[in-house]
LUMKE-937813 format. One line per 10 residues: number of its first residue (from 0); their letters; for each residue x, y, z of C-alpha. Coordinates in Angstrom, 3 decimals, padded with zeros to 6 digits. Layout:
N
NUM	A	X,Y,Z | ... $
END
This chain:
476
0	XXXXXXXXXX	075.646,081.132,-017.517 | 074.775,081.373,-021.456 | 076.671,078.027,-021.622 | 074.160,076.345,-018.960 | 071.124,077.934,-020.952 | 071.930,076.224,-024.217 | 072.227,073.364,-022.859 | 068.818,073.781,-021.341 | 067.371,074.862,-024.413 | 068.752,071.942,-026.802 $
10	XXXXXXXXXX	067.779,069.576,-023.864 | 063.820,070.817,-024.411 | 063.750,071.216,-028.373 | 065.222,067.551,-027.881 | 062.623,066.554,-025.964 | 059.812,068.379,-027.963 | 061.660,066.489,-031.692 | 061.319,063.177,-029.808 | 057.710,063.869,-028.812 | 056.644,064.775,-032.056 $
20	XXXXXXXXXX	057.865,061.954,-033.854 | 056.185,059.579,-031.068 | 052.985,061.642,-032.317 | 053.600,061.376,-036.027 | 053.955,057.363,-036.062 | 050.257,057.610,-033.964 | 048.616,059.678,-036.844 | 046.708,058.189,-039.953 | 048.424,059.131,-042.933 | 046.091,061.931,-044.367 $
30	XXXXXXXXXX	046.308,059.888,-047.791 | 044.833,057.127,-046.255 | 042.256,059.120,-044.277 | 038.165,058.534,-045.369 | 034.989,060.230,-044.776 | 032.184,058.147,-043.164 | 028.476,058.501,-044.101 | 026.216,056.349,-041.843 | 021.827,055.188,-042.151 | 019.870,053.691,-039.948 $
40	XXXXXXXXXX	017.183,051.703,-039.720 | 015.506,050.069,-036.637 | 014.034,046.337,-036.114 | 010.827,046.122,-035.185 | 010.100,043.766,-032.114 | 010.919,039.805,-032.935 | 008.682,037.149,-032.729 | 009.457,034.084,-029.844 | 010.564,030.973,-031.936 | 010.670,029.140,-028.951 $
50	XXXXXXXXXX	007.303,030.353,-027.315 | 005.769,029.577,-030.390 | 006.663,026.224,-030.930 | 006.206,025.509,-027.369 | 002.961,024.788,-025.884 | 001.762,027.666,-024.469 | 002.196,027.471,-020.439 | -001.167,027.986,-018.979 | -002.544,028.385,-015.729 | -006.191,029.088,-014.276 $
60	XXXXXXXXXX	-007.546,032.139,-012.025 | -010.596,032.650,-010.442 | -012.096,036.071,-011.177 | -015.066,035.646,-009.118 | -018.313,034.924,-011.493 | -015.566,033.936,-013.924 | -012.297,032.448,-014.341 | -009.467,033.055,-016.412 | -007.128,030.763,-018.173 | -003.870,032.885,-018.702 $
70	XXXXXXXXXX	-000.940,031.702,-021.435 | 002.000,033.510,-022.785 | 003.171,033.361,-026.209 | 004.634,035.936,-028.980 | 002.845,038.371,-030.535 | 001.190,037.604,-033.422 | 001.308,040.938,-034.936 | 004.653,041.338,-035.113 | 007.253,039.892,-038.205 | 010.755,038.639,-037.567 $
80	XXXXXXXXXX	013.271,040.760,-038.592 | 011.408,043.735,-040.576 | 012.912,046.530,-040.606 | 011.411,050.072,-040.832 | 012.876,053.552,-041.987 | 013.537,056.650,-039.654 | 013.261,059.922,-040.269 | 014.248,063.216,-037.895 | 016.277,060.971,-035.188 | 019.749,061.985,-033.313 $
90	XXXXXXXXXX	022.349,059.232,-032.604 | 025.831,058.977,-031.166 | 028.173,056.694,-032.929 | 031.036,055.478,-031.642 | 034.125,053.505,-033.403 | 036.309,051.221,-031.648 | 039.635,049.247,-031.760 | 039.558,046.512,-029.211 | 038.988,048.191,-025.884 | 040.043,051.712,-027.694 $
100	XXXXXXXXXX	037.121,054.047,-028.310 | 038.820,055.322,-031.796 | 036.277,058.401,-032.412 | 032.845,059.402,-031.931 | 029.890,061.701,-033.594 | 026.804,062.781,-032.961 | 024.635,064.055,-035.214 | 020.977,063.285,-036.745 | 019.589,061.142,-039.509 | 016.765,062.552,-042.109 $
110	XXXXXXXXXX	016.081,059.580,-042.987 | 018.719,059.679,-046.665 | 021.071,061.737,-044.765 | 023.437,062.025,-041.283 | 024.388,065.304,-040.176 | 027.193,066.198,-037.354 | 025.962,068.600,-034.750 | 027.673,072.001,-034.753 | 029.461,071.371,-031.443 | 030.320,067.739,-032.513 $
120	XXXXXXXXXX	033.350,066.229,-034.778 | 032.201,066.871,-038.283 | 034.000,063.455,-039.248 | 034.588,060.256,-037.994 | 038.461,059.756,-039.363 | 039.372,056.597,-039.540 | 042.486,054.557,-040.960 | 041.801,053.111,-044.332 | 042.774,048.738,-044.248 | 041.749,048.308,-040.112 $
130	XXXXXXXXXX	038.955,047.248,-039.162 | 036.602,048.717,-036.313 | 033.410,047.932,-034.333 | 030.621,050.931,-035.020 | 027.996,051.041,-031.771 | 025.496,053.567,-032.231 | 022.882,054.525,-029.763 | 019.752,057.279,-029.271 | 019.111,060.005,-026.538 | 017.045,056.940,-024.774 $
140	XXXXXXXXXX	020.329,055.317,-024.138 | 022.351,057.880,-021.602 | 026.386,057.513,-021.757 | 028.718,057.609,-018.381 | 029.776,061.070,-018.147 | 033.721,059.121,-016.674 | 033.620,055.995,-018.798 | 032.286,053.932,-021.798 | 029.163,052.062,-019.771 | 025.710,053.083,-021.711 $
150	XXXXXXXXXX	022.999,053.715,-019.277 | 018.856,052.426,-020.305 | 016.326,053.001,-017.411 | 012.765,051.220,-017.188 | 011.198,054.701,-017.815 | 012.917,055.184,-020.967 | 013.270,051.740,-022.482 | 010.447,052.103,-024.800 | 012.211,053.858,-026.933 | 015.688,052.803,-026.410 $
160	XXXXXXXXXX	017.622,051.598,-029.284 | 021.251,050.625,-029.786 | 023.004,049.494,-033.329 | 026.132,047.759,-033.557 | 027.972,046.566,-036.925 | 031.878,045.888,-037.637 | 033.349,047.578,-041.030 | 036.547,047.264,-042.577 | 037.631,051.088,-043.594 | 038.506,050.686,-047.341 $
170	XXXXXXXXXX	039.130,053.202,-050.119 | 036.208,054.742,-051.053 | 035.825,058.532,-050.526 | 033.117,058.447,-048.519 | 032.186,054.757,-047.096 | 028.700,053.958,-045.729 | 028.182,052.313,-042.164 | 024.939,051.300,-042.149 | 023.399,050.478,-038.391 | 020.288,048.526,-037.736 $
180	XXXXXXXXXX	019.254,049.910,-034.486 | 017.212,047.367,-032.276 | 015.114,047.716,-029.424 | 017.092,047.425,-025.660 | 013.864,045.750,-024.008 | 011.270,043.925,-024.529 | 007.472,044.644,-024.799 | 004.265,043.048,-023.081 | 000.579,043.282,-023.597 | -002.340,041.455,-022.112 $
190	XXXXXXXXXX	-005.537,040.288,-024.461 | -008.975,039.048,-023.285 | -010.499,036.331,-025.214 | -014.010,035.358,-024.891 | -017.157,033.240,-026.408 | -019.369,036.074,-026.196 | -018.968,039.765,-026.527 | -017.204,041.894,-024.202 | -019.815,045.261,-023.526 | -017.304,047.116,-021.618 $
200	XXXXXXXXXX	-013.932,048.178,-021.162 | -012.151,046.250,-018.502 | -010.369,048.324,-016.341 | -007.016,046.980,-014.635 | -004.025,047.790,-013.402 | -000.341,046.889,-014.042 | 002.119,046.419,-010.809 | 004.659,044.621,-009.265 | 003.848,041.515,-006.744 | 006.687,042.509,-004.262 $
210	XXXXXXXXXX	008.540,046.034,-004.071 | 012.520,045.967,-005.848 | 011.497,043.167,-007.723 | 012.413,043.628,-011.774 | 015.359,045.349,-013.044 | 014.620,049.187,-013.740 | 018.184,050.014,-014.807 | 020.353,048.449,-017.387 | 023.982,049.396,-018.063 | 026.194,047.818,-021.452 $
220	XXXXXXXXXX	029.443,048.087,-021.740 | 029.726,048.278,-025.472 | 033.514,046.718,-025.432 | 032.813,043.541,-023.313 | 029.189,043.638,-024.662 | 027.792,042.450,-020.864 | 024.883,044.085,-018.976 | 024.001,044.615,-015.367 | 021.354,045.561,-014.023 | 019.553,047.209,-010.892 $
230	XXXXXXXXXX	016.576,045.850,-009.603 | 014.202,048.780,-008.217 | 010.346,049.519,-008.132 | 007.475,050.274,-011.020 | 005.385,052.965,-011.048 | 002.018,051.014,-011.548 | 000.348,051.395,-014.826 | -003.009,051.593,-016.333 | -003.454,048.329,-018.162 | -007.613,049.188,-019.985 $
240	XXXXXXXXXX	-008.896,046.971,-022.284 | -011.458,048.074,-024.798 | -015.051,046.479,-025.678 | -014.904,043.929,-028.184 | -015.681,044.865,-031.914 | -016.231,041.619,-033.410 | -020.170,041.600,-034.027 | -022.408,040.262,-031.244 | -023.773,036.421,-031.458 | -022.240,035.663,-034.495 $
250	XXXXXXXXXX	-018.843,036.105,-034.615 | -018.481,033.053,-032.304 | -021.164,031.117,-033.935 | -023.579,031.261,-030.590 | -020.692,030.683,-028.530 | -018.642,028.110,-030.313 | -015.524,029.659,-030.025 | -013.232,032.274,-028.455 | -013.620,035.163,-031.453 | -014.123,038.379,-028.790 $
260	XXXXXXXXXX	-011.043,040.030,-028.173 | -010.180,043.467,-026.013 | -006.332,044.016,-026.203 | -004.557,046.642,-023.883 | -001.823,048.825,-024.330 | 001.262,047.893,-024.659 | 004.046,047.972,-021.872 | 007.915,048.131,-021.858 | 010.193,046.339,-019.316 | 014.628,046.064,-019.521 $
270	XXXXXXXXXX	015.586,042.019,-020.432 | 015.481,039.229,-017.977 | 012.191,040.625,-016.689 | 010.299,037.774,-014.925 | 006.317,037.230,-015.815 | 006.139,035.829,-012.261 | 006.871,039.497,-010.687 | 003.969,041.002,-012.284 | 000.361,041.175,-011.359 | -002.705,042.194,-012.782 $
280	XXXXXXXXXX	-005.056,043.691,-010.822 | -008.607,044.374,-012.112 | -010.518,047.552,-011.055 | -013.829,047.478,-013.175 | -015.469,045.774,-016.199 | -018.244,042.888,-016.619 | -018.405,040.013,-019.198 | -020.534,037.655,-017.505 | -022.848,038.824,-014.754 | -020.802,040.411,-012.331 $
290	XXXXXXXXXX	-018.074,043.093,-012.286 | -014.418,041.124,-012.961 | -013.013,041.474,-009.461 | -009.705,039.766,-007.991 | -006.051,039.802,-009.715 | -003.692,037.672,-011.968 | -001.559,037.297,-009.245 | 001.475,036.404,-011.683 | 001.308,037.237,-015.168 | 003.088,033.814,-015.844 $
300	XXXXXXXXXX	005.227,031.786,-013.778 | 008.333,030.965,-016.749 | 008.547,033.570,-019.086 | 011.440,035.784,-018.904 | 011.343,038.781,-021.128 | 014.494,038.697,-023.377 | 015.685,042.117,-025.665 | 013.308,042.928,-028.877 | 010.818,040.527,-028.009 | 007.008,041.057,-027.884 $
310	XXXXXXXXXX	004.856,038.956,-025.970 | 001.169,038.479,-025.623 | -000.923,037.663,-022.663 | -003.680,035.621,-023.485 | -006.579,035.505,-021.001 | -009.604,033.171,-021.733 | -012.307,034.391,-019.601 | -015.172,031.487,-018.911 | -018.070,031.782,-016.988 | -018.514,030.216,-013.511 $
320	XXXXXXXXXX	-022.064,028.516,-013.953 | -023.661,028.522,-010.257 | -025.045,024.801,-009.707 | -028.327,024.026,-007.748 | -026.712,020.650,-005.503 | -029.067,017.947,-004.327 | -028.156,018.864,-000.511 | -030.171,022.242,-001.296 | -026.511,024.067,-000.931 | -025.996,026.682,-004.440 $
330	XXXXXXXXXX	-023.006,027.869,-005.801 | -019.489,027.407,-008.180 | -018.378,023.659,-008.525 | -014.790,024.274,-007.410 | -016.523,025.974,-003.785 | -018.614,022.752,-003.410 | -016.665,020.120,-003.579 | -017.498,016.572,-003.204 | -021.744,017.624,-004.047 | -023.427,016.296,-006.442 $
340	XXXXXXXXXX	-025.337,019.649,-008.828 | -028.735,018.762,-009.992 | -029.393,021.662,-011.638 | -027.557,025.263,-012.831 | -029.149,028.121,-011.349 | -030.555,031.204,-013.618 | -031.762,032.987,-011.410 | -030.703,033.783,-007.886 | -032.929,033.401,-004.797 | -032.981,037.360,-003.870 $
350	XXXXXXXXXX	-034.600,036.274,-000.192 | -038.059,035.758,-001.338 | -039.323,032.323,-000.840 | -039.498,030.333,-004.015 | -037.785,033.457,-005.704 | -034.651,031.526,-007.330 | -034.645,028.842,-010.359 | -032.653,026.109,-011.375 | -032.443,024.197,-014.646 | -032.322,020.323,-014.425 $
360	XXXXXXXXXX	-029.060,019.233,-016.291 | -030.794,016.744,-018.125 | -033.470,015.970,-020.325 | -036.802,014.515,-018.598 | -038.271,010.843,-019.988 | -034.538,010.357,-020.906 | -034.545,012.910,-024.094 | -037.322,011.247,-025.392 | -040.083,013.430,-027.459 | -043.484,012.754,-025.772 $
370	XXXXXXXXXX	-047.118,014.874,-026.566 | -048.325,018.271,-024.451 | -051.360,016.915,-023.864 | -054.546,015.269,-025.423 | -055.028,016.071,-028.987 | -059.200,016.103,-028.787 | -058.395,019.289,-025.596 | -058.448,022.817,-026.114 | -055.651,025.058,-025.520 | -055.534,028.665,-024.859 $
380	XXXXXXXXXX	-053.705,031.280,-027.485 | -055.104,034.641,-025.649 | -051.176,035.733,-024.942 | -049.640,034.488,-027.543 | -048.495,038.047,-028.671 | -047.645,039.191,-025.015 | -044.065,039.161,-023.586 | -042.806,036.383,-021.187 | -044.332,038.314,-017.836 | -048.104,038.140,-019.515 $
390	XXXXXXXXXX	-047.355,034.459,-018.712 | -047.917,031.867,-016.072 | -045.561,030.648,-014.286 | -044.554,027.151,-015.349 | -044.640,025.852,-011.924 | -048.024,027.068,-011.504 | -048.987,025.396,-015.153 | -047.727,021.938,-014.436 | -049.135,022.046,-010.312 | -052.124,024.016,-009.963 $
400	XXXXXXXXXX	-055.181,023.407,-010.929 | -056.460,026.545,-011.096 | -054.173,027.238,-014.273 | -054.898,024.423,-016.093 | -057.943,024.958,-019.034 | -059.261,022.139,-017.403 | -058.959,022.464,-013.892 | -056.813,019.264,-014.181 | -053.074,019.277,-011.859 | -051.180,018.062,-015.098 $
410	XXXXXXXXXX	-048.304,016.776,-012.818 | -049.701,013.673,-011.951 | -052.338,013.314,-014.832 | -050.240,011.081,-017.815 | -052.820,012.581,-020.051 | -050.567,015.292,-020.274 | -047.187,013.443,-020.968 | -044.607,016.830,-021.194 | -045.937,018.217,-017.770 | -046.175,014.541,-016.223 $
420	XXXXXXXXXX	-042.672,013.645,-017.165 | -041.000,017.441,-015.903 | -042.385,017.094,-012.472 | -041.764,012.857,-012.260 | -037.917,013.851,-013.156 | -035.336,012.094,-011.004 | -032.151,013.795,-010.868 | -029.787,010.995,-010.754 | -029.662,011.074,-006.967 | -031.642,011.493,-004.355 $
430	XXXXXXXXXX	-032.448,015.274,-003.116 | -031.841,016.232,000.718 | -032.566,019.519,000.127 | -035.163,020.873,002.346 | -035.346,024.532,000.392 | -035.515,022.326,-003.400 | -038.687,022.685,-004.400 | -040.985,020.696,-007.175 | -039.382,020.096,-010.723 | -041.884,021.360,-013.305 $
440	XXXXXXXXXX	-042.050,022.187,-017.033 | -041.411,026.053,-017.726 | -043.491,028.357,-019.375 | -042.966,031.660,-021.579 | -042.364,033.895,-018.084 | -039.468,030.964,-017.105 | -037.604,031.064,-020.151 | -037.069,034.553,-020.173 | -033.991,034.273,-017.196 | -032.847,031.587,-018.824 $
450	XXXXXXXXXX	-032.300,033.240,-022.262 | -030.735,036.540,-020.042 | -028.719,034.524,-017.890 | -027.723,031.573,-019.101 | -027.294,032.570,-022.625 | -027.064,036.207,-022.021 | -029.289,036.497,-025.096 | -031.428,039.476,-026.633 | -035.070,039.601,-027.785 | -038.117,038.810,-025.792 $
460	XXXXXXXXXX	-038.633,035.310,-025.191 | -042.240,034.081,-025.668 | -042.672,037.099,-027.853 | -044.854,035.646,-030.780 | -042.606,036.359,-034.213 | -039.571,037.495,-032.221 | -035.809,035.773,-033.308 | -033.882,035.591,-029.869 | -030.193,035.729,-029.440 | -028.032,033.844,-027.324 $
470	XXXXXX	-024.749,032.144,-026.660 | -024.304,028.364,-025.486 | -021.455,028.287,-023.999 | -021.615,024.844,-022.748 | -021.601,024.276,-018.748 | -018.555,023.257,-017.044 $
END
């Protein structure tokens, strides 16, 4: 019996000598053992090359009193490849050998300094002369709890960053791996452009066009460096714009060009996000005469958000001039097509006979200057200091007798050449239109819609001494 238990013994402290030394020849040499320091830094968002050499893709929506001409291109406030410090953020780094995760530390950077947490490796030890691939990641970024896969979800890529660099270990005592940490996804915010001033917020909304349409969930493998992804559902999100800043009339030089701006908030989607699966859906907000109603149905029908990009919306909102047509029909060119307009409309007929007014779309006596009236007949100045509903109407001015100084219907008299030549105007083509009424020369009460609503201007027209404001936007 104490024969058999030797043998039993030696056979186990054999074992244990032969499993030590397998050990021992897996073990850095503690002479050639090093301390790692690590910084960080993270990338801000990168600017599109492509997108901005490319002409932007454009397509047109109607918003109902106004369309909008929507293009996607790279933000212009961002700058390729800057960098900015951090301060106060935790990271887990990670060193690996091929497929071999080597080591790994968590800890948080003070922006000059990386501490290990208390339950944490203190050190990453590492074998001086080989060389390893670093992959460092933030609390945004959620590791497999059974393998190496790192985890980003839609809700939490805003703020998701992940670092990787490769480092040869060499001799100094403590060696620094510095990380640049860049954004997982990609960014996205919408801008309003106009030719004159936006007085409101425009309200909007944010959504998908079908359910399970964009990815939500991104996993990386950090050794094969692939992704997959899940597609799922967004919660919709509040997309407001705010009123434009830029100063009112003269910013855009009356209207010459697009220099109002409202830009919303910004929004975060995973890579490989599709334009074409968004929509934006407006809830409230006028620029033109009407509240914006109606939706972008797809942000863009190309783009295809790729990681650390930022892209801008651009949304050119023009008015939708409502057009007086010769068969006595009203309305947008693009819902009349095929008539011919003969005037745009500045003020709608509210149901009152005679209550709506259209401006002729060209001069009368071909642009040519002609004389008000006799030179040797008086005129009247009694309002001249009133505001534009002391006035007569034009119509009645250039038809009725009765408000004429003269008692004289200055439509048909050539002794008064600018009222003869309004009401003799031909149109171009011939007017079926049994609701079109006489053409006529306006007076100081006329003007007045056409400075609010065609030029959306400010003031009081016909005021004596009064500068009015307005934009002109030229007609479609």
């Amino acid at each position: 019996m104490k024969t058999n238990s030797k043998i039993m013994i030696l056979a186990a402290l054999a074992g244990f000598l032969a499993s030590s030394c397998g050990n021992e020849n897996n073990t850095p040499d503690p002479s050639q053992e090093q301390g790692i320091t690590f910084s960080f830094e993270e990338q801000n968002y990168e600017s599109d090359q492509d997108l901005t050499r490319a002409v932007p893709r454009t397509e047109t929506i109607n918003l109902g009193d106004c369309e909008a001409e929507v293009s996607v291109e790279n933000d212009p406030d961002t700058t390729v490849n800057k960098t900015r410090a951090i301060t106060n953020k935790h990271y887990t780094i990670r060193a690996y050998q091929g497929s071999v995760k080597k080591g790994e530390i968590k800890g948080t950077f003070n922006g000059t300094k990386f501490t290990a947490d208390s339950n944490s490796p203190q050190d990453l030890i590492l074998e001086q002369g080989q060389t390893y691939d670093f992959v460092a990641f933030n609390d945004d970024v959620t590791p497999s709890s059974y393998g190496e896969e790192l985890t980003v979800s839609i809700d939490n890529v805003g703020n998701a960053y992940i670092g990787r660099t490769t480092a040869t270990i060499t001799q100094a005592k403590k060696q620094q791996i510095a990380f640049e940490m860049k954004h997982v996804g990609a960014r996205l915010r919408t801008r309003f452009l106009c030719q004159k001033h936006i007085p409101n917020n425009i309200t909007a909304t944010l959504s998908l066009v079908a359910a399970s349409s964009i990815p939500v969930s991104m996993t990386n493998n950090p050794v094969t460096q692939t992704q997959t992804y899940t597609q799922g559902t967004m919660t919709p999100q509040v997309s407001n714009s705010p009123a434009s800043t830029e100063a009112p009339y003269t910013a855009s030089n009356g209207g010459q060009t697009f220099a109002y701006t409202s830009t919303s908030n910004y929004h975060y989607f995973l890579p490989s996000t599709e334009g074409s699966k968004l929509k934006l859906t407006f809830n409230a907000g006028t620029v033109f005469w009407k509240p914006i109603t109606g939706d972008i149905p797809k942000l863009n029908a190309t783009l295809s958000m790729q990681q650390g990009k930022s892209y801008l919306v651009k949304i050119k909102l023009k008015p939708k001039f409502s057009y007086l047509f010769s068969d006595g029909a009203w309305g947008t060119l693009s819902a009349n097509p095929g008539k011919t307009p003969i005037g745009v409309v500045v003020k709608e007929n509210n149901g009152t006979p005679n209550s709506g007014l259209a401006m002729a779309l060209h001069n009368a006596n071909n642009g040519n200057g002609c004389a008000w009236g006799p030179t040797n007949m008086a005129g009247n100045n009694s309002v001249k200091n009133h505001g534009p509903s002391s006035y007569d109407s034009g119509y009645n001015l250039t038809w009725r007798a009765a408000s004429s100084y003269y008692n004289i219907v200055k439509a048909n008299s050539g002794s008064f050449p600018a009222f003869y030549y309004a009401a003799q105007y031909y149109p171009g083509v011939t007017v079926t239109g049994t609701n079109i009424g006489k053409w006529f020369l306006p007076g100081g009460r006329d003007i007045d819609p056409v400075m609010r609503n065609l030029y959306w201007g400010a003031g009081t027209p016909g005021e004596y001494g009064t500068h009015v404001w307005g934009y002109g936007v030229p007609l479609e």
